[in-house]
C-alpha positions in Angstrom: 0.0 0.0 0.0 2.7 2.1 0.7 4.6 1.7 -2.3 1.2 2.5 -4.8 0.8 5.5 -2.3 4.4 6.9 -3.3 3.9 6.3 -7.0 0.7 8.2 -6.9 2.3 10.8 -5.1 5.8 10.4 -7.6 2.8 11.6 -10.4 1.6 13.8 -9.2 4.3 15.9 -8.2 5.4 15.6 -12.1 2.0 16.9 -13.6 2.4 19.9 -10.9 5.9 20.8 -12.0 4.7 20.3 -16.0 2.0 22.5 -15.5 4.4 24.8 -13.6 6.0 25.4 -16.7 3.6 26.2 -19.1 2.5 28.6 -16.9 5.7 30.1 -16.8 5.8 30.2 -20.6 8.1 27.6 -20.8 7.9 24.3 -23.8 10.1 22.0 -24.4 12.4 22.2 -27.3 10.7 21.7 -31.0 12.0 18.2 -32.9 14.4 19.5 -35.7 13.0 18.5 -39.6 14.6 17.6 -42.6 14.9 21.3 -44.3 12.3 20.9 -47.9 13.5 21.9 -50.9 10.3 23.7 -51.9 11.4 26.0 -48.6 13.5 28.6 -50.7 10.4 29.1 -53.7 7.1 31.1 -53.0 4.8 28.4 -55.2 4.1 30.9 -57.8 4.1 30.0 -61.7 7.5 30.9 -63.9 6.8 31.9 -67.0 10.0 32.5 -70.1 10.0 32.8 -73.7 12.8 33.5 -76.3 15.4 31.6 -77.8 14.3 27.9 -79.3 18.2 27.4 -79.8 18.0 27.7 -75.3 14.9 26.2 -75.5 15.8 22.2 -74.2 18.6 22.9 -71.7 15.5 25.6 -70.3 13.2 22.6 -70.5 15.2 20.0 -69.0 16.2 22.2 -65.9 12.1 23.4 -65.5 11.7 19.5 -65.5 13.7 18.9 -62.9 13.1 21.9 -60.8 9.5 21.8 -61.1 9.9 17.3 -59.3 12.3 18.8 -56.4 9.7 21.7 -55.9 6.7 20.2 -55.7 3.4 22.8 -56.9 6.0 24.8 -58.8 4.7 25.4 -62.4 7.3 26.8 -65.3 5.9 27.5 -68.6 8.5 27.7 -71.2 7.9 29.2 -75.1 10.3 30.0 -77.9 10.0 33.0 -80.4 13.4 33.7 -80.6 15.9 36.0 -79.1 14.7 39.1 -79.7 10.9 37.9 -78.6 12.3 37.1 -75.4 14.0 40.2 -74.8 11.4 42.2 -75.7 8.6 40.1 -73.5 10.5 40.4 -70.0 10.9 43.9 -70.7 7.2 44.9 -71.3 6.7 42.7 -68.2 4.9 40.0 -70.1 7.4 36.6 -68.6 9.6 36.3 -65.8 12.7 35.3 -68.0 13.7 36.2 -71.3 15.8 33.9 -73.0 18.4 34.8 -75.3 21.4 33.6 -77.2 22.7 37.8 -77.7 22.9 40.6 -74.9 20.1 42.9 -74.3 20.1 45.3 -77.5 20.6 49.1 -77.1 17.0 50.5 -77.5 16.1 48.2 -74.3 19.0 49.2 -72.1 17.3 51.6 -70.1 14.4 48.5 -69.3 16.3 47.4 -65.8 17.3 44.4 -67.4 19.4 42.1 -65.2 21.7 39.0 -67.4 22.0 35.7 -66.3 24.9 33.9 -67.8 23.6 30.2 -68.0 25.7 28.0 -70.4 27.7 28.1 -73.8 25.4 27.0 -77.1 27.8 25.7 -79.9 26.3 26.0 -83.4 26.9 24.0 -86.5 26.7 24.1 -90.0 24.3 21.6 -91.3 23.8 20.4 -95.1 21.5 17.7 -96.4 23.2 14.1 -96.4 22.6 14.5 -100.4 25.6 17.4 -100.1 29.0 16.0 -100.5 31.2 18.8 -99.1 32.4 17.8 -95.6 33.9 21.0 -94.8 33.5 24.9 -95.6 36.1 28.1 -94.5 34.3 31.2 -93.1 34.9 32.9 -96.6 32.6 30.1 -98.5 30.5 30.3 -96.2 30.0 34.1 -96.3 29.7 33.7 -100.0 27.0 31.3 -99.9 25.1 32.7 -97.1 24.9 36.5 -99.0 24.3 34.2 -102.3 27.8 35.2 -104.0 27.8 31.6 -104.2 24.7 29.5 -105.5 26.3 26.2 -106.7 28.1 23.4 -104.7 30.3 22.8 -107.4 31.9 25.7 -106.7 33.4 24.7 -103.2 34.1 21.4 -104.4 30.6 19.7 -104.4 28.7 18.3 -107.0 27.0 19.9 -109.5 23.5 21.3 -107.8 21.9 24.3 -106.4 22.2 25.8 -102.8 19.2 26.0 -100.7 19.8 28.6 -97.6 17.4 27.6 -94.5 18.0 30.1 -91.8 15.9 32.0 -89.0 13.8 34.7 -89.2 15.3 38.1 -88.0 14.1 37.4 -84.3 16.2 34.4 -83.9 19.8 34.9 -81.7 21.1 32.3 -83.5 20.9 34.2 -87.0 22.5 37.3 -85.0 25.1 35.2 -83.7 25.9 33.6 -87.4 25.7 37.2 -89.2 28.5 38.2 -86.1 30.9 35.1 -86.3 31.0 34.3 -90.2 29.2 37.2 -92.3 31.0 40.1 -90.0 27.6 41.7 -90.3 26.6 41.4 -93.5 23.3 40.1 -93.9 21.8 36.9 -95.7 20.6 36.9 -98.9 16.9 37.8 -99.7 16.7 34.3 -101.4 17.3 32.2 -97.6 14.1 30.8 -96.6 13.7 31.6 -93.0 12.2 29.6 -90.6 10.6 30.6 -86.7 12.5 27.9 -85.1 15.2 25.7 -85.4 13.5 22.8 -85.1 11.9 23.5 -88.2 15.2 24.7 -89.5 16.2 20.9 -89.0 13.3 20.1 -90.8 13.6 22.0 -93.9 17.2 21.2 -94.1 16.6 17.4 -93.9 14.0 17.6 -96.5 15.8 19.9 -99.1 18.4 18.8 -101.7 21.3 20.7 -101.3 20.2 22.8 -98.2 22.3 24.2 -95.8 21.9 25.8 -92.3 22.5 26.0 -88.9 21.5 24.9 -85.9 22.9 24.4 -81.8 24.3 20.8 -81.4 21.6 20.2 -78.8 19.4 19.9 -81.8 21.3 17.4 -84.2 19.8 14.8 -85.4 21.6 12.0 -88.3 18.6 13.6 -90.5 21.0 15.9 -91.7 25.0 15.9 -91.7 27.3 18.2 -90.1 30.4 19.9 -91.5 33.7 21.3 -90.6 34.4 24.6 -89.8 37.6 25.7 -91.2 38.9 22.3 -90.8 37.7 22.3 -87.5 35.0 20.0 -86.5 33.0 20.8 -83.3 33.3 19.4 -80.0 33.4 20.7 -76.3 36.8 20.5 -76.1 37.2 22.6 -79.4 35.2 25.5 -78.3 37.1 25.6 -75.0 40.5 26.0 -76.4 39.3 28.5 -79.4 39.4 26.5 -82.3 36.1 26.4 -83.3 34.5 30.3 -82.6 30.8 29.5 -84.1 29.1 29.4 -80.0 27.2 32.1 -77.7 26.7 33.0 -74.2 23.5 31.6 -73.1 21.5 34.6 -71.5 18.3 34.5 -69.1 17.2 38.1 -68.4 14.7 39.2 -65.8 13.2 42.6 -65.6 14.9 43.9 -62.4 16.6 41.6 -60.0 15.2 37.9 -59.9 14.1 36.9 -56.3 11.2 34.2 -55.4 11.1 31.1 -57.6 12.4 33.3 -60.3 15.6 33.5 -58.2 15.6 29.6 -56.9 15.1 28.1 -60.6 17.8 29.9 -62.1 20.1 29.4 -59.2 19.1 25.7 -59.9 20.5 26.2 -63.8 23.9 27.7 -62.7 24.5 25.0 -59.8 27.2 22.6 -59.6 24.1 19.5 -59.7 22.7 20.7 -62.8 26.0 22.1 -65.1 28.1 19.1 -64.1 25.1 16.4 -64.4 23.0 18.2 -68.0 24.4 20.7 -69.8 27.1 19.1 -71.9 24.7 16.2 -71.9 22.7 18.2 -73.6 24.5 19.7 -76.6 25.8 22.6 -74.3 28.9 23.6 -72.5 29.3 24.7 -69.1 29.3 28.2 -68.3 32.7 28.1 -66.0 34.6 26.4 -69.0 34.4 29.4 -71.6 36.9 32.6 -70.7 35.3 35.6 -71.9 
């Protein structure tokens, strides 16, 4: 009897000194969690347009960002370049994507650049074409139309079909830089809205050239040197092959939110060691500018 008295007593002097301290404002110490990874996003919808050359890399890091943040939603269009640019200035997406820099008449927009990756381009001709290489003069010849026949740069005898972009496109921008020195394609060039279709056309057409970003080759169409340089990772690093550009997302003022988290996500050690030369890209770090 004794003993049952003294545990009875043993509880009840417990229950007094618990309820001692929640008087006293006093609780015991909260159970740590597992930090989520949806803790550094606000749950809102990203929305970017721009460049289809940016377009997959953009897509494949959405995809994954969008399964580690769970009721994060990014919706991703092309245009081109200039579309981009000219959308996240007017306010209309969060992120414009773009294969040039910001052009001069939307400087004064508070445009901020986000330096993502390194999109190599290639010169493309159908598999009918023969020539298996091409120096930045014949190519500036054929592109302005100087030169309408392969025979003349040691192909067979047949006509030239130019499939490029449309004037929107950063890839056309970057190709009149690097090869034309800014002269500008001849009125006879087909252009198409993306590259995909570019591809297309290209695959399709006897004796058409183009250009594309690697991420896009397919064996629908053949590749060619450049210079006598043929295109790989490594060749872009050390110089060799010049035909690439700085991949660019812009936001209209500062990024913060989601905005912020995805495209911290893109630049991350995970995602540019693990994707980007995976696919048809090249990290950002390994390009000195």
């Amino acid at each position: 009897m004794f003993k049952a008295k003294s545990k009875i007593a043993l509880v009840s002097t417990t229950l007094i000194a618990l309820l001692a301290l929640v008087g006293c404002g006093q609780t015991a110490a909260p159970t740590p969690t597992t930090p989520n990874a949806t803790t550094t996003v606000d749950k809102k919808t990203i929305s970017a347009a721009g460049s289809t050359a940016l377009q997959p890399l953009v897509k494949l890091a959405a995809d994954d960002f969008m399964g580690k943040n769970a009721g994060v939603q990014v919706n991703l269009s092309g245009g081109g370049s200039m579309t981009g640019l000219n959308n996240v200035a007017s306010g209309a997406v969060d992120i414009g994507n773009s294969d040039v820099v910001v052009t001069p008449e939307l400087k004064d927009k508070g445009l901020i650049d986000h330096e993502v990756a390194v999109a190599p381009f290639l010169i493309i001709v159908n598999k009918d074409v023969t020539v298996d290489n091409l120096t930045k003069a014949q190519l500036s010849d054929i592109f302005t139309g100087k030169i309408t026949n392969w025979k003349d740069v040691g192909g067979k005898d047949a006509k030239i079909s130019i499939i490029g972009r449309a004037k929107s496109s950063g890839t056309r921008a970057t190709i009149v830089k690097i090869i034309l020195d800014g002269k500008e394609f001849t009125d006879t060039a087909a252009a198409q809205d993306s590259t995909g279709n570019l591809l297309t056309g290209v695959a399709q057409t006897p004796g058409a050239i183009g250009y594309i970003d690697a991420a896009y080759l397919k064996d629908t169409v053949k590749a060619i040197k450049y210079n006598g340089v043929a295109y790989s990772a490594d060749t872009v690093a050390s110089g060799q092959y010049p035909i690439y550009a700085i991949e660019h997302m812009y936001t209209k003022g500062e990024a913060t939110g989601t905005v912020k988290a995805f495209l911290d996500y893109i630049v991350s050690p995970e995602f540019q060691s693990k994707s980007v030369e995976k696919s048809g890209f090249i990290a950002i770090s390994k390009i000195k500018k």
